[in-house]
PDBQT receptor file of N, H, CA, C and O in Angstrom, charges set to zero:
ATOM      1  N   UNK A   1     139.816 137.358 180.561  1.00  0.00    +0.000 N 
ATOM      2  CA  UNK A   1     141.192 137.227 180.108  1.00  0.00    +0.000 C 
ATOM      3  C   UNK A   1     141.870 136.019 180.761  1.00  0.00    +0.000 C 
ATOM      4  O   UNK A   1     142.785 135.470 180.147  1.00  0.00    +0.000 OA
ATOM      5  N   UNK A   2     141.350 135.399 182.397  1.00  0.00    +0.000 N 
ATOM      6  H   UNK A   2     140.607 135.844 182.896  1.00  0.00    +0.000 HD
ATOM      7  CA  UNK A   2     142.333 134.757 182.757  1.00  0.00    +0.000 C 
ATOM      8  C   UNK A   2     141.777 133.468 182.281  1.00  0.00    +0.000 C 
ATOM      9  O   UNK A   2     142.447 132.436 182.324  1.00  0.00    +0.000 OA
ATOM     10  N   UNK A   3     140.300 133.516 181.728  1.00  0.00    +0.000 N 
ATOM     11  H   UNK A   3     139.755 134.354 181.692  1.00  0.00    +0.000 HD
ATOM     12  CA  UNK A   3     139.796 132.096 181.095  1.00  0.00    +0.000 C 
ATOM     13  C   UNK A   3     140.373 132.177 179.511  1.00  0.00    +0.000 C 
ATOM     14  O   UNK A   3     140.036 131.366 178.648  1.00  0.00    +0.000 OA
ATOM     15  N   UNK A   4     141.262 133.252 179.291  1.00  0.00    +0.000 N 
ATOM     16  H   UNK A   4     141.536 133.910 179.992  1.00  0.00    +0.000 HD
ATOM     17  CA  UNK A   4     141.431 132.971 177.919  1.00  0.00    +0.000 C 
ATOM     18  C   UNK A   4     143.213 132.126 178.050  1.00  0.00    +0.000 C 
ATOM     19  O   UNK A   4     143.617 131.116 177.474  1.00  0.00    +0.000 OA
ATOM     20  N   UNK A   5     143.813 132.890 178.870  1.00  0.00    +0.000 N 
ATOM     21  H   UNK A   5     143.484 133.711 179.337  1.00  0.00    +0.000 HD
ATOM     22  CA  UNK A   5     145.252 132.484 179.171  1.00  0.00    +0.000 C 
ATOM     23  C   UNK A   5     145.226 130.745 179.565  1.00  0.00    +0.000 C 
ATOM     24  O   UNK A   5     146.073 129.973 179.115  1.00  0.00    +0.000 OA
ATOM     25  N   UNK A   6     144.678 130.535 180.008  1.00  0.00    +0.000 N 
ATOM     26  H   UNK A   6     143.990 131.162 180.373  1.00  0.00    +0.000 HD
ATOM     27  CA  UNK A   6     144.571 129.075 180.490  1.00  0.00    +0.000 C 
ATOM     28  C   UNK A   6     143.794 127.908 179.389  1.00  0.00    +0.000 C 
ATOM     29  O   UNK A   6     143.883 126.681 179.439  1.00  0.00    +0.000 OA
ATOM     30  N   UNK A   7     143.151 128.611 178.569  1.00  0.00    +0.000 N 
ATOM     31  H   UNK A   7     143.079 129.607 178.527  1.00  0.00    +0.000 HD
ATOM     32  CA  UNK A   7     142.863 127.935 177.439  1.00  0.00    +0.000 C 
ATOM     33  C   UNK A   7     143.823 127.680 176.591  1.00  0.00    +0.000 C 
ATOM     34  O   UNK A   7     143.881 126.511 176.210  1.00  0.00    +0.000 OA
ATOM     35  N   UNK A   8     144.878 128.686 176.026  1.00  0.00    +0.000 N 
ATOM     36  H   UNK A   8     144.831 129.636 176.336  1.00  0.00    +0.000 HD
ATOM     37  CA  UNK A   8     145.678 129.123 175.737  1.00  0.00    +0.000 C 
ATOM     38  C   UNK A   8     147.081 127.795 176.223  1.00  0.00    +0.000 C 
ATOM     39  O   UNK A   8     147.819 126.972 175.682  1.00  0.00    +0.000 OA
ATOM     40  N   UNK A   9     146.813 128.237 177.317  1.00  0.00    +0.000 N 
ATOM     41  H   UNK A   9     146.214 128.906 177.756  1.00  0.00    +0.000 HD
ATOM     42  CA  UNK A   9     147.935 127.007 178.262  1.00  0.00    +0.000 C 
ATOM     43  C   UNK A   9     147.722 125.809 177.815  1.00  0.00    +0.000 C 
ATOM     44  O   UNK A   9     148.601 125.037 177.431  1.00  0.00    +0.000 OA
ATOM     45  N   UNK A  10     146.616 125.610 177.842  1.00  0.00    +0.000 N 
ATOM     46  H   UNK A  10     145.902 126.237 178.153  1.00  0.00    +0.000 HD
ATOM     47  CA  UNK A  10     145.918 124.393 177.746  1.00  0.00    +0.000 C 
ATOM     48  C   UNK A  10     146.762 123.597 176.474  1.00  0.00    +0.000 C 
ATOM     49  O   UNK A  10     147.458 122.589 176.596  1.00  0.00    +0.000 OA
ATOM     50  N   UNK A  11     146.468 124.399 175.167  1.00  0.00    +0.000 N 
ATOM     51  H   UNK A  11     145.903 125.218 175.068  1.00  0.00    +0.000 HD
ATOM     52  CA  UNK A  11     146.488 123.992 174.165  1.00  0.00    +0.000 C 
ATOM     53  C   UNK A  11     147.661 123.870 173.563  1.00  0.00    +0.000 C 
ATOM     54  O   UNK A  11     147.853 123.027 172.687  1.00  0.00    +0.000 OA
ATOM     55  N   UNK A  12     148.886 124.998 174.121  1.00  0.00    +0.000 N 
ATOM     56  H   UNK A  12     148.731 125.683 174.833  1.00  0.00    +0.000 HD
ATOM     57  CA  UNK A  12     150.230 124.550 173.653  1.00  0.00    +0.000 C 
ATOM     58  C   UNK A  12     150.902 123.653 174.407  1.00  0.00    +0.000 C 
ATOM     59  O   UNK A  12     151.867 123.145 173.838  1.00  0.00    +0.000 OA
ATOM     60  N   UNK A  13     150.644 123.233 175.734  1.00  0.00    +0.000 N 
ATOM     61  H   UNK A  13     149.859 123.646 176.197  1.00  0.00    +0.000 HD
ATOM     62  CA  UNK A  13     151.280 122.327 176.482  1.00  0.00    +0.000 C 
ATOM     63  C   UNK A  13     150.312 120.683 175.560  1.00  0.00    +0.000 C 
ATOM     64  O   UNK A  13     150.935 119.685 175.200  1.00  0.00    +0.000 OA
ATOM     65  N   UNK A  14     149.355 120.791 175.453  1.00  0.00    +0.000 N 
ATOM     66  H   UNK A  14     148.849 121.602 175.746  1.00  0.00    +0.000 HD
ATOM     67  CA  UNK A  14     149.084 119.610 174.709  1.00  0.00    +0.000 C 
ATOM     68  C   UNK A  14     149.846 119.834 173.557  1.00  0.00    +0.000 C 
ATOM     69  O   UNK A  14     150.821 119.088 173.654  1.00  0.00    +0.000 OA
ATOM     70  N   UNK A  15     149.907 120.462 172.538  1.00  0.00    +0.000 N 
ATOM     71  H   UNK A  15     149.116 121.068 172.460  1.00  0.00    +0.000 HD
ATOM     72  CA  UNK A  15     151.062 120.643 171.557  1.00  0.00    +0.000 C 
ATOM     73  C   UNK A  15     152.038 120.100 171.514  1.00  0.00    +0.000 C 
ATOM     74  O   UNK A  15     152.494 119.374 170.631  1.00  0.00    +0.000 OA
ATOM     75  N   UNK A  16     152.584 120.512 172.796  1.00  0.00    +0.000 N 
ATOM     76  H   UNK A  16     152.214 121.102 173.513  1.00  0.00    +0.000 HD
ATOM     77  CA  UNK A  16     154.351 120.428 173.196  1.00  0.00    +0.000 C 
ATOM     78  C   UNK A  16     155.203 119.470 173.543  1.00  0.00    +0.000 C 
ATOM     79  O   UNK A  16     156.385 119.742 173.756  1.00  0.00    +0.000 OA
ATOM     80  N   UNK A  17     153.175 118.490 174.855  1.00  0.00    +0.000 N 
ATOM     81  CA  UNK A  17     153.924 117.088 174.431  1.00  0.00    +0.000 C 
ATOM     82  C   UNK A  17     154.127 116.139 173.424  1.00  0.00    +0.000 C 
ATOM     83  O   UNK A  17     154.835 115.132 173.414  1.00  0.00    +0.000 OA
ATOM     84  N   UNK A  18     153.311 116.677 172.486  1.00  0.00    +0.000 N 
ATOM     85  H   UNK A  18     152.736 117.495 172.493  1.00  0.00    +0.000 HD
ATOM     86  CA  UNK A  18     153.074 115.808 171.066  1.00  0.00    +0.000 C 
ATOM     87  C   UNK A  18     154.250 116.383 170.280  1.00  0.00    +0.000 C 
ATOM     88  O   UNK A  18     154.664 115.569 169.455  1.00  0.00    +0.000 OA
ATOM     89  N   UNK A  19     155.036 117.758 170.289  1.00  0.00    +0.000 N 
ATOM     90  H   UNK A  19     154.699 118.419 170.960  1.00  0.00    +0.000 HD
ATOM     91  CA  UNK A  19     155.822 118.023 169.687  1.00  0.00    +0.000 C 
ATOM     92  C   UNK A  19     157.128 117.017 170.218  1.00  0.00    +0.000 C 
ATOM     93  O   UNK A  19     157.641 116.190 169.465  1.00  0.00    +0.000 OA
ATOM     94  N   UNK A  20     157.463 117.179 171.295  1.00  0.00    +0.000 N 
ATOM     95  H   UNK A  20     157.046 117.851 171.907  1.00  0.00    +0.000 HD
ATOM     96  CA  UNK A  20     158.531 116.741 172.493  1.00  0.00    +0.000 C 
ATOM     97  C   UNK A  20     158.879 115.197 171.868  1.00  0.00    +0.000 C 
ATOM     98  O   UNK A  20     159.973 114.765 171.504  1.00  0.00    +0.000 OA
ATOM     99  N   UNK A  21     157.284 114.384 171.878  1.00  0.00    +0.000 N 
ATOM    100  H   UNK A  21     156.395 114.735 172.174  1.00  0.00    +0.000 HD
ATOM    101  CA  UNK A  21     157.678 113.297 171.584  1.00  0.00    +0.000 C 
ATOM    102  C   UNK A  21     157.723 112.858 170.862  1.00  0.00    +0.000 C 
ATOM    103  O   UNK A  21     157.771 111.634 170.974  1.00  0.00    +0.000 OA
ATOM    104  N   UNK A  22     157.760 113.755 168.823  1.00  0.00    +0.000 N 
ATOM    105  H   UNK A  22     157.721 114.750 168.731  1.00  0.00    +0.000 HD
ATOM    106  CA  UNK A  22     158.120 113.748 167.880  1.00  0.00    +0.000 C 
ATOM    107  C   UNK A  22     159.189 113.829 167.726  1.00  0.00    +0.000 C 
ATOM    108  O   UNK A  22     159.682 112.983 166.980  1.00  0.00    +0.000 OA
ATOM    109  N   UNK A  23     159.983 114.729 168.255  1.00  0.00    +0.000 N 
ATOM    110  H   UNK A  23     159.582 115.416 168.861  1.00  0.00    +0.000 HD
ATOM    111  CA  UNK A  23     161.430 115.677 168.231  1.00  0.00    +0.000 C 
ATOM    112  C   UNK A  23     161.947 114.317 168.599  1.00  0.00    +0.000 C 
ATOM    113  O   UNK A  23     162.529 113.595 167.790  1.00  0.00    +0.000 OA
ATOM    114  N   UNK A  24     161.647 113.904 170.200  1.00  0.00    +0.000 N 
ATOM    115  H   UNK A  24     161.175 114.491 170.858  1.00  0.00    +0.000 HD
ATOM    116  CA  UNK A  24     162.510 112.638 170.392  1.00  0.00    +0.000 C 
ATOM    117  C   UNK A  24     162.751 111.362 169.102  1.00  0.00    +0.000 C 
ATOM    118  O   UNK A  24     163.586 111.115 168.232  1.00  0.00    +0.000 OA
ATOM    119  N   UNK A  25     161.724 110.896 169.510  1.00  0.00    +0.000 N 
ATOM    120  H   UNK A  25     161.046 111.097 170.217  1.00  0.00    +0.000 HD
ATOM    121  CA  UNK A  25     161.659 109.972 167.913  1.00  0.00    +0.000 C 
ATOM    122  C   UNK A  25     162.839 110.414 167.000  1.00  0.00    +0.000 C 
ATOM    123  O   UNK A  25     163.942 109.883 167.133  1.00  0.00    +0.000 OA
ATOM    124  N   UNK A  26     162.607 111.409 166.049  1.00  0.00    +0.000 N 
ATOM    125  H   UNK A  26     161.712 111.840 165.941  1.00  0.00    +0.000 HD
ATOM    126  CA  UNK A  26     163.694 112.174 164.810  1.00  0.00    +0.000 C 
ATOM    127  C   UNK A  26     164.327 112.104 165.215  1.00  0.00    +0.000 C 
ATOM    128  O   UNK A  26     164.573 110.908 165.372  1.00  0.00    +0.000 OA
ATOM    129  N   UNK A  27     165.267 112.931 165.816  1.00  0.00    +0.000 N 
ATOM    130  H   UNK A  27     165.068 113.903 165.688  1.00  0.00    +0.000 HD
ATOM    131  CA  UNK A  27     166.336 113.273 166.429  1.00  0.00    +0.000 C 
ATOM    132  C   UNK A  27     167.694 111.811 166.468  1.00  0.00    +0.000 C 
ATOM    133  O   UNK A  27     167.565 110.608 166.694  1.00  0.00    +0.000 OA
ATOM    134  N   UNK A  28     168.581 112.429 166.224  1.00  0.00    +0.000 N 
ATOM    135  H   UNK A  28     168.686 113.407 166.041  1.00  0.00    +0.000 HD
ATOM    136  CA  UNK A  28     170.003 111.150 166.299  1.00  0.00    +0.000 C 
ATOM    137  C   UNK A  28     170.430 110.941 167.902  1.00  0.00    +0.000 C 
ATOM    138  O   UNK A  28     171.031 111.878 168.427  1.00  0.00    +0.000 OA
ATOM    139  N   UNK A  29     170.226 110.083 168.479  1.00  0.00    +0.000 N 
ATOM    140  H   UNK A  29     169.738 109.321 168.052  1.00  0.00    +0.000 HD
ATOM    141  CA  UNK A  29     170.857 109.809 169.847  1.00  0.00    +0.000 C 
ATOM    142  C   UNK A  29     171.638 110.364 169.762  1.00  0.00    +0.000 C 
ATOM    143  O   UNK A  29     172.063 110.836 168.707  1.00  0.00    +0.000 OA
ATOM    144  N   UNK A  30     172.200 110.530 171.089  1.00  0.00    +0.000 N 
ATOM    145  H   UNK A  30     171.854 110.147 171.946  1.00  0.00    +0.000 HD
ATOM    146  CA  UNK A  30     173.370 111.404 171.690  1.00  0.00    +0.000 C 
ATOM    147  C   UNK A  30     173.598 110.863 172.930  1.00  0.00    +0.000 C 
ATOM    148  O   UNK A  30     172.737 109.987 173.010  1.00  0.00    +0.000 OA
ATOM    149  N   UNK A  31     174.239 110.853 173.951  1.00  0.00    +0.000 N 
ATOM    150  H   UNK A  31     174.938 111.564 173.886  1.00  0.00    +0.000 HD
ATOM    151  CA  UNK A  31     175.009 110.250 175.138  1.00  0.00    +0.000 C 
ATOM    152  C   UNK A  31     175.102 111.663 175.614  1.00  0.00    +0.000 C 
ATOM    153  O   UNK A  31     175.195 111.776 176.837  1.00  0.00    +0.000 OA
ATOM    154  N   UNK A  32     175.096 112.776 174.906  1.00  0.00    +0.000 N 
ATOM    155  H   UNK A  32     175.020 112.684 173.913  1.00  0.00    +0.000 HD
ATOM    156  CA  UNK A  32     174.947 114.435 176.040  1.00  0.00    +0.000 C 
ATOM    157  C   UNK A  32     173.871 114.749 176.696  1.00  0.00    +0.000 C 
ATOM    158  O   UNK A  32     172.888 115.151 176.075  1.00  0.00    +0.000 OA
ATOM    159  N   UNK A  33     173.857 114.638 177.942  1.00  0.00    +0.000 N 
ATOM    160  H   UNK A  33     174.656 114.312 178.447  1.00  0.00    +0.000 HD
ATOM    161  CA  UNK A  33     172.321 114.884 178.761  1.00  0.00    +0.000 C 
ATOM    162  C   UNK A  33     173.140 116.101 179.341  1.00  0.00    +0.000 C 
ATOM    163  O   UNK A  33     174.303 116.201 179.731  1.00  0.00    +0.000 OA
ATOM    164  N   UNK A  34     171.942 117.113 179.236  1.00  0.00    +0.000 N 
ATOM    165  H   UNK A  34     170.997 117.032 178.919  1.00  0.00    +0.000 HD
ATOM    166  CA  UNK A  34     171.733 118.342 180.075  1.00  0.00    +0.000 C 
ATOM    167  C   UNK A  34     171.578 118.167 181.728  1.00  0.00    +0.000 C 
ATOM    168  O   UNK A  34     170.488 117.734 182.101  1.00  0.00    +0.000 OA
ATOM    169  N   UNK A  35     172.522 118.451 182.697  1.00  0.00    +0.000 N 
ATOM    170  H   UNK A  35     173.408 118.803 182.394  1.00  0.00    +0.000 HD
ATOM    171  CA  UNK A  35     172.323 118.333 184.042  1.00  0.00    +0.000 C 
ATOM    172  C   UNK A  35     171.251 119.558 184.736  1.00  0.00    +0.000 C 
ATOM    173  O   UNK A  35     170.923 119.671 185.917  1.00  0.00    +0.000 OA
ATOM    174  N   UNK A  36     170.832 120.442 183.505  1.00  0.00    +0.000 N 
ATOM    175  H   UNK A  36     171.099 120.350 182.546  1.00  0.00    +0.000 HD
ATOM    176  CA  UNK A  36     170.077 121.204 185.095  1.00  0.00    +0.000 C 
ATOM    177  C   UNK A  36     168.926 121.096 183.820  1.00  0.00    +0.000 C 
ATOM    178  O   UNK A  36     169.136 120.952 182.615  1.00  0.00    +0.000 OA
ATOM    179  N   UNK A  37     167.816 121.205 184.456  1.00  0.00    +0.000 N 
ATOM    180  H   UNK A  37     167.645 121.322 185.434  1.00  0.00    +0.000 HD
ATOM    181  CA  UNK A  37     166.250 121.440 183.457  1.00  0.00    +0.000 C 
ATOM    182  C   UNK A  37     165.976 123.263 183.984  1.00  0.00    +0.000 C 
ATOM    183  O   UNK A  37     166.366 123.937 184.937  1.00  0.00    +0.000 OA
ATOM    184  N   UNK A  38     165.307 123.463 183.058  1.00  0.00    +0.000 N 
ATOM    185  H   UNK A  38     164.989 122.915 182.284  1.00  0.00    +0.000 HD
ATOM    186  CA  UNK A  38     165.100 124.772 182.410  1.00  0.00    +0.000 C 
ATOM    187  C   UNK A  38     164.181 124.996 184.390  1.00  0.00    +0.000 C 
ATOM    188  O   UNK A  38     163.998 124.147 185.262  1.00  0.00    +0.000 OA
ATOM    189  N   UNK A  39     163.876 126.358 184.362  1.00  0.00    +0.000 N 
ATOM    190  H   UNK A  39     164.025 127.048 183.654  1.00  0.00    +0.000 HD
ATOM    191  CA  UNK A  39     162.573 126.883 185.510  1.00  0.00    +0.000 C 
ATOM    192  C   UNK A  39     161.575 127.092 184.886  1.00  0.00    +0.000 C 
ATOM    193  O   UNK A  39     160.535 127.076 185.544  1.00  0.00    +0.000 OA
ATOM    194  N   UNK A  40     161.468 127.381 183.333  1.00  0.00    +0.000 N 
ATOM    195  H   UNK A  40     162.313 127.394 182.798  1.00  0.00    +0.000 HD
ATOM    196  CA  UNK A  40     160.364 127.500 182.876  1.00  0.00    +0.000 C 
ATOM    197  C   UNK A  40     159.994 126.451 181.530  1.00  0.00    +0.000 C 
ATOM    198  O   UNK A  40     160.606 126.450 180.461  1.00  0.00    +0.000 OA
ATOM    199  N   UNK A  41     158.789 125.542 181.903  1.00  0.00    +0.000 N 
ATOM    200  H   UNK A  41     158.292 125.543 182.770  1.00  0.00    +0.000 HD
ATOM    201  CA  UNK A  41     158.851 124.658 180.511  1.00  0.00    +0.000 C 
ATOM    202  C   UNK A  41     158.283 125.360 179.333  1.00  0.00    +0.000 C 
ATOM    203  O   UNK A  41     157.688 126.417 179.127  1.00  0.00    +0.000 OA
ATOM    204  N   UNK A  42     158.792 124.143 178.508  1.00  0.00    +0.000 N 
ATOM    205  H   UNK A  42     159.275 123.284 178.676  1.00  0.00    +0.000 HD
ATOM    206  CA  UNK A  42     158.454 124.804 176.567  1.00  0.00    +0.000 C 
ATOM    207  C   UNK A  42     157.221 125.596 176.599  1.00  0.00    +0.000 C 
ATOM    208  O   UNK A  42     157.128 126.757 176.202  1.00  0.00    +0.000 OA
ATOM    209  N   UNK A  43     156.012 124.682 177.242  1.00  0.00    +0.000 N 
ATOM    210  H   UNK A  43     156.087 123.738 177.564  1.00  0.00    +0.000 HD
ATOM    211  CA  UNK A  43     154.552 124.961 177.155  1.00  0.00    +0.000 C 
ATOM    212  C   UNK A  43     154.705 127.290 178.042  1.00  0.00    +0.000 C 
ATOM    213  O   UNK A  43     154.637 128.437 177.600  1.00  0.00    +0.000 OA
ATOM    214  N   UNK A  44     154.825 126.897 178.786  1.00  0.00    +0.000 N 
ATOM    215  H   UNK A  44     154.880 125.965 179.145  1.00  0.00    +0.000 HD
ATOM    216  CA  UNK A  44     155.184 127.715 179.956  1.00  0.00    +0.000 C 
ATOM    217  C   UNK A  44     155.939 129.327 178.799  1.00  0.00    +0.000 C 
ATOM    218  O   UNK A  44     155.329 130.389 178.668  1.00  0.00    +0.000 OA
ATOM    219  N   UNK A  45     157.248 129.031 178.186  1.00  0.00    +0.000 N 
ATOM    220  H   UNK A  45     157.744 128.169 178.292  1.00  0.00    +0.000 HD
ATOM    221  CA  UNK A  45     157.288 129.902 177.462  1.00  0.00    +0.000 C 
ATOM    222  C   UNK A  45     156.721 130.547 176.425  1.00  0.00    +0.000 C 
ATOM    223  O   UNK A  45     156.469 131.740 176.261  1.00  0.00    +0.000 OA
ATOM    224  N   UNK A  46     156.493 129.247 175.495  1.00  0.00    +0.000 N 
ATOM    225  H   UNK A  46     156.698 128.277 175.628  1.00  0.00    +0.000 HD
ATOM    226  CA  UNK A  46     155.372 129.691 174.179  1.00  0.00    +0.000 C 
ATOM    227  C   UNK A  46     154.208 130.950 174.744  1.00  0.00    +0.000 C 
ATOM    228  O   UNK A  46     154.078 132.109 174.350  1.00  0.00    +0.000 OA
ATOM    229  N   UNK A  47     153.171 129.897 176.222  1.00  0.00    +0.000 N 
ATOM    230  H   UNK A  47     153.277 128.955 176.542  1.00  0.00    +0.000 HD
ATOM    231  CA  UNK A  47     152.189 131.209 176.069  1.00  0.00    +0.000 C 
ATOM    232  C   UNK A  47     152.639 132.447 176.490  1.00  0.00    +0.000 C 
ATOM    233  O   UNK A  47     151.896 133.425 176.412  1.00  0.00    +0.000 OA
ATOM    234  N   UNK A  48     154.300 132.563 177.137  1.00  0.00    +0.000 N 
ATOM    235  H   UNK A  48     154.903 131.768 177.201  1.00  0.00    +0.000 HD
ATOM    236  CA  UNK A  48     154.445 133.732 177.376  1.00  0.00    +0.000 C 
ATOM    237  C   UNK A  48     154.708 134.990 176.284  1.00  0.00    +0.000 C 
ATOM    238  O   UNK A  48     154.657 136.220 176.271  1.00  0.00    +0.000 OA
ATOM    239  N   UNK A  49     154.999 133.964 175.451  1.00  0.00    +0.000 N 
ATOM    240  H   UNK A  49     155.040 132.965 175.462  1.00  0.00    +0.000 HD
ATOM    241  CA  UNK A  49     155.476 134.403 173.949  1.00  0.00    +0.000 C 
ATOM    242  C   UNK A  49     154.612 135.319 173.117  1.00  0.00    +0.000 C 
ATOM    243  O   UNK A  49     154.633 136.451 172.634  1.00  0.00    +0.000 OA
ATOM    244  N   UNK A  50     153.622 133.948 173.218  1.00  0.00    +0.000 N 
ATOM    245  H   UNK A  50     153.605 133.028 173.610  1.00  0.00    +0.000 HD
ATOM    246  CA  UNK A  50     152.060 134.116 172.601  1.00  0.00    +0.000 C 
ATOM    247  C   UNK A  50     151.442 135.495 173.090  1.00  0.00    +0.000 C 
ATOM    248  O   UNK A  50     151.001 136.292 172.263  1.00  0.00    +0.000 OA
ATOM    249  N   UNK A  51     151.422 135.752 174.422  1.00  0.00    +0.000 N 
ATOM    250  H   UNK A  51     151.781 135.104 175.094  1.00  0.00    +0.000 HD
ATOM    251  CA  UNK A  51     150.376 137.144 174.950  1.00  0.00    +0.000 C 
ATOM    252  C   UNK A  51     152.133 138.216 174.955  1.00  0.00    +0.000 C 
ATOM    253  O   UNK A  51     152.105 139.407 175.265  1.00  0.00    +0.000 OA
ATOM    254  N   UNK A  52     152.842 137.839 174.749  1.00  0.00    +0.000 N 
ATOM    255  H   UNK A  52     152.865 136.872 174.496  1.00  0.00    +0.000 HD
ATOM    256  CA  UNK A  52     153.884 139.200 174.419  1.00  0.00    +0.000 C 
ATOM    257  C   UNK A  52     153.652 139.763 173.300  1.00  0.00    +0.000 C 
ATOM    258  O   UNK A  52     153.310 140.945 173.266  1.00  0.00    +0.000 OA
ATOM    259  N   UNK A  53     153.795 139.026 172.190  1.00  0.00    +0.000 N 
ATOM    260  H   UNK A  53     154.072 138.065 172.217  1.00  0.00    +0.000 HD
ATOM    261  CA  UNK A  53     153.283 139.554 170.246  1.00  0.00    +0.000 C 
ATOM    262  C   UNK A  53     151.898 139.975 170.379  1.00  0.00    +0.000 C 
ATOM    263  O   UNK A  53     151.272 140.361 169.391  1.00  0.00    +0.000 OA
TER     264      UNK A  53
Protein backbone atom coordinates (compact mmCIF):
# COMPACT_ATOMS: atom_id res chain seq x y z
CA UNK A 1 0.00 0.00 0.00
CA UNK A 2 2.74 2.46 0.92
CA UNK A 3 4.42 1.63 -2.65
CA UNK A 4 1.09 2.32 -4.05
CA UNK A 5 0.51 5.89 -2.22
CA UNK A 6 3.77 7.22 -3.41
CA UNK A 7 3.24 6.18 -6.89
CA UNK A 8 0.16 7.80 -6.63
CA UNK A 9 2.10 11.01 -5.26
CA UNK A 10 4.27 10.67 -7.78
CA UNK A 11 1.93 11.11 -10.55
CA UNK A 12 -0.40 13.93 -9.47
CA UNK A 13 2.34 16.20 -8.30
CA UNK A 14 3.83 15.68 -11.89
CA UNK A 15 0.27 16.57 -13.07
CA UNK A 16 0.01 19.57 -10.95
CA UNK A 17 3.06 21.08 -12.08
CA UNK A 18 2.04 20.82 -15.63
CA UNK A 19 -1.45 21.85 -14.55
CA UNK A 20 -0.03 25.02 -12.35
CA UNK A 21 1.87 26.07 -15.29
CA UNK A 22 -1.01 25.95 -17.70
CA UNK A 23 -3.44 27.73 -15.30
CA UNK A 24 -0.64 30.41 -15.10
CA UNK A 25 -0.23 30.95 -18.78
CA UNK A 26 -4.51 31.27 -19.23
CA UNK A 27 -5.31 33.02 -16.57
CA UNK A 28 -5.71 37.24 -16.78
CA UNK A 29 -2.96 38.92 -14.61
CA UNK A 30 -3.85 40.32 -11.53
CA UNK A 31 -1.63 42.55 -9.09
CA UNK A 32 -3.59 40.33 -6.00
CA UNK A 33 -0.93 38.07 -4.49
CA UNK A 34 -1.94 35.82 -1.67
CA UNK A 35 0.38 36.59 1.50
CA UNK A 36 0.30 33.24 3.28
CA UNK A 37 0.78 29.78 1.01
CA UNK A 38 -1.44 26.96 1.80
CA UNK A 39 0.40 23.92 4.60
CA UNK A 40 -0.72 21.54 2.29
CA UNK A 41 0.17 21.62 -1.60
CA UNK A 42 -2.31 20.93 -4.62
CA UNK A 43 -0.30 17.60 -5.27
CA UNK A 44 -0.45 16.86 -1.37
CA UNK A 45 -4.35 17.29 -1.34
CA UNK A 46 -5.51 15.56 -4.53
CA UNK A 47 -3.80 12.20 -3.19
CA UNK A 48 -5.51 12.84 -0.05
CA UNK A 49 -8.61 13.12 -1.94
CA UNK A 50 -7.79 10.30 -4.17
CA UNK A 51 -7.38 7.43 -1.15
CA UNK A 52 -10.55 9.25 0.71
CA UNK A 53 -13.22 8.26 -2.43
Amino acid sequence: MKKCIITVYYLIDNFCKIYQEWERKRLIPSNNQRNKDGKLSLAELLTIDFFRN
